[in-house]
N, C-alpha and C positions, 0 to 999 in steps of 0.2 A: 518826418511828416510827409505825409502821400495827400497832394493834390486832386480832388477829383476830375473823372473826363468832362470835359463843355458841354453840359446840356443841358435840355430846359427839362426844371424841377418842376412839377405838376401842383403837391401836396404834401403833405406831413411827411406820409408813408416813399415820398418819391427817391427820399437820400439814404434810404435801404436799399440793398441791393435788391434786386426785384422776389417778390413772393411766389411762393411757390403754393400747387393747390393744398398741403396738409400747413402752411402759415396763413392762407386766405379762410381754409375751414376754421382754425383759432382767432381768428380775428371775427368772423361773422358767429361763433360761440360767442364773445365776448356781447357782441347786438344781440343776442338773443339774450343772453344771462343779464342784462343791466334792464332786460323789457323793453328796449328798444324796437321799434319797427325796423327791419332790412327791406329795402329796395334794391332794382338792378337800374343803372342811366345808362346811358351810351349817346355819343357825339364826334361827328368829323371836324368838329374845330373844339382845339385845346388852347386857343390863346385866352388871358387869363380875363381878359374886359369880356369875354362869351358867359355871361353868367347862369345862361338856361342850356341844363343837358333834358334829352329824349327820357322818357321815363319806360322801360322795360317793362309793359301790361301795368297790374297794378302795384303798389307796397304789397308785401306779404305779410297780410294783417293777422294770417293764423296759423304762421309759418312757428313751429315749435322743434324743428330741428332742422341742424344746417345742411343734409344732405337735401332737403324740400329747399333750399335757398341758392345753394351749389346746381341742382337741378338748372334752374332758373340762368344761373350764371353762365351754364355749360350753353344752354340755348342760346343767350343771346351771342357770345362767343363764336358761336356756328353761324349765326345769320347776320353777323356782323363783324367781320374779321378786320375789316379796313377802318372800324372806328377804335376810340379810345371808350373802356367802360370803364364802371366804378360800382361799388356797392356803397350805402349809402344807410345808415341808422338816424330814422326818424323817432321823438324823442313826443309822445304822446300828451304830457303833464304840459311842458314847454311848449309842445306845438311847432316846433322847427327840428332841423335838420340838424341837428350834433356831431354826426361826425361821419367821413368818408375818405375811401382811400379806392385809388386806380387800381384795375387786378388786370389790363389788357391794355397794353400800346399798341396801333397797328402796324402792320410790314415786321411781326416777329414771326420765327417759325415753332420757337418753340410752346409747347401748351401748356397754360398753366403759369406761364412766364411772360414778363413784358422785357 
């Protein structure tokens, strides 16, 4: 049995090893396929009582495939390298926030990668 290294878990998706951009595109397929709304957030504080992240422009209310959603990502990515982002499926019936996972830590070099 292999212990993991000390660090702070964010979310669901955070005890995976980090995603990569062709398992972030599968995962925002998935928001798209269940009729989800996707959003892009972003925030320079991840402690976990911060419970309002930055909302990246608006949801992408007519966003019907994940290169239009990846797009989005890739931007904020660029104009915001020192924060933490996430993508984010809002769930239109319910009216709330169903489910989200980080796709950027900051202080990495790699892209596509936290």
């Amino acid at each position: 049995m292999q212990t993991l290294p000390k660090e702070r878990r964010f979310e669901t998706l955070s005890y995976l090893p980090p995603l990569t951009d062709s398992q972030i595109v599968k995962q925002v397929q998935y928001i798209l396929d269940q009729g989800y709304i996707p959003a892009v957030e972003f925030s320079d504080n991840s402690e976990p009582e911060h419970h309002y992240w930055t909302l990246w422009k608006l949801p992408l209310f007519k966003a019907r495939s994940t290169q239009e959603v990846m797009a989005e990502v890739d931007a904020c990515r660029s104009d915001y390298r020192d924060s933490y982002i996430r993508v984010v499926g809002f769930d239109n019936v319910k009216q709330c926030q169903v489910l989200s996972f980080i796709i950027h830590k900051p202080n990495t070099n790699a892209r596509g990668r936290f």
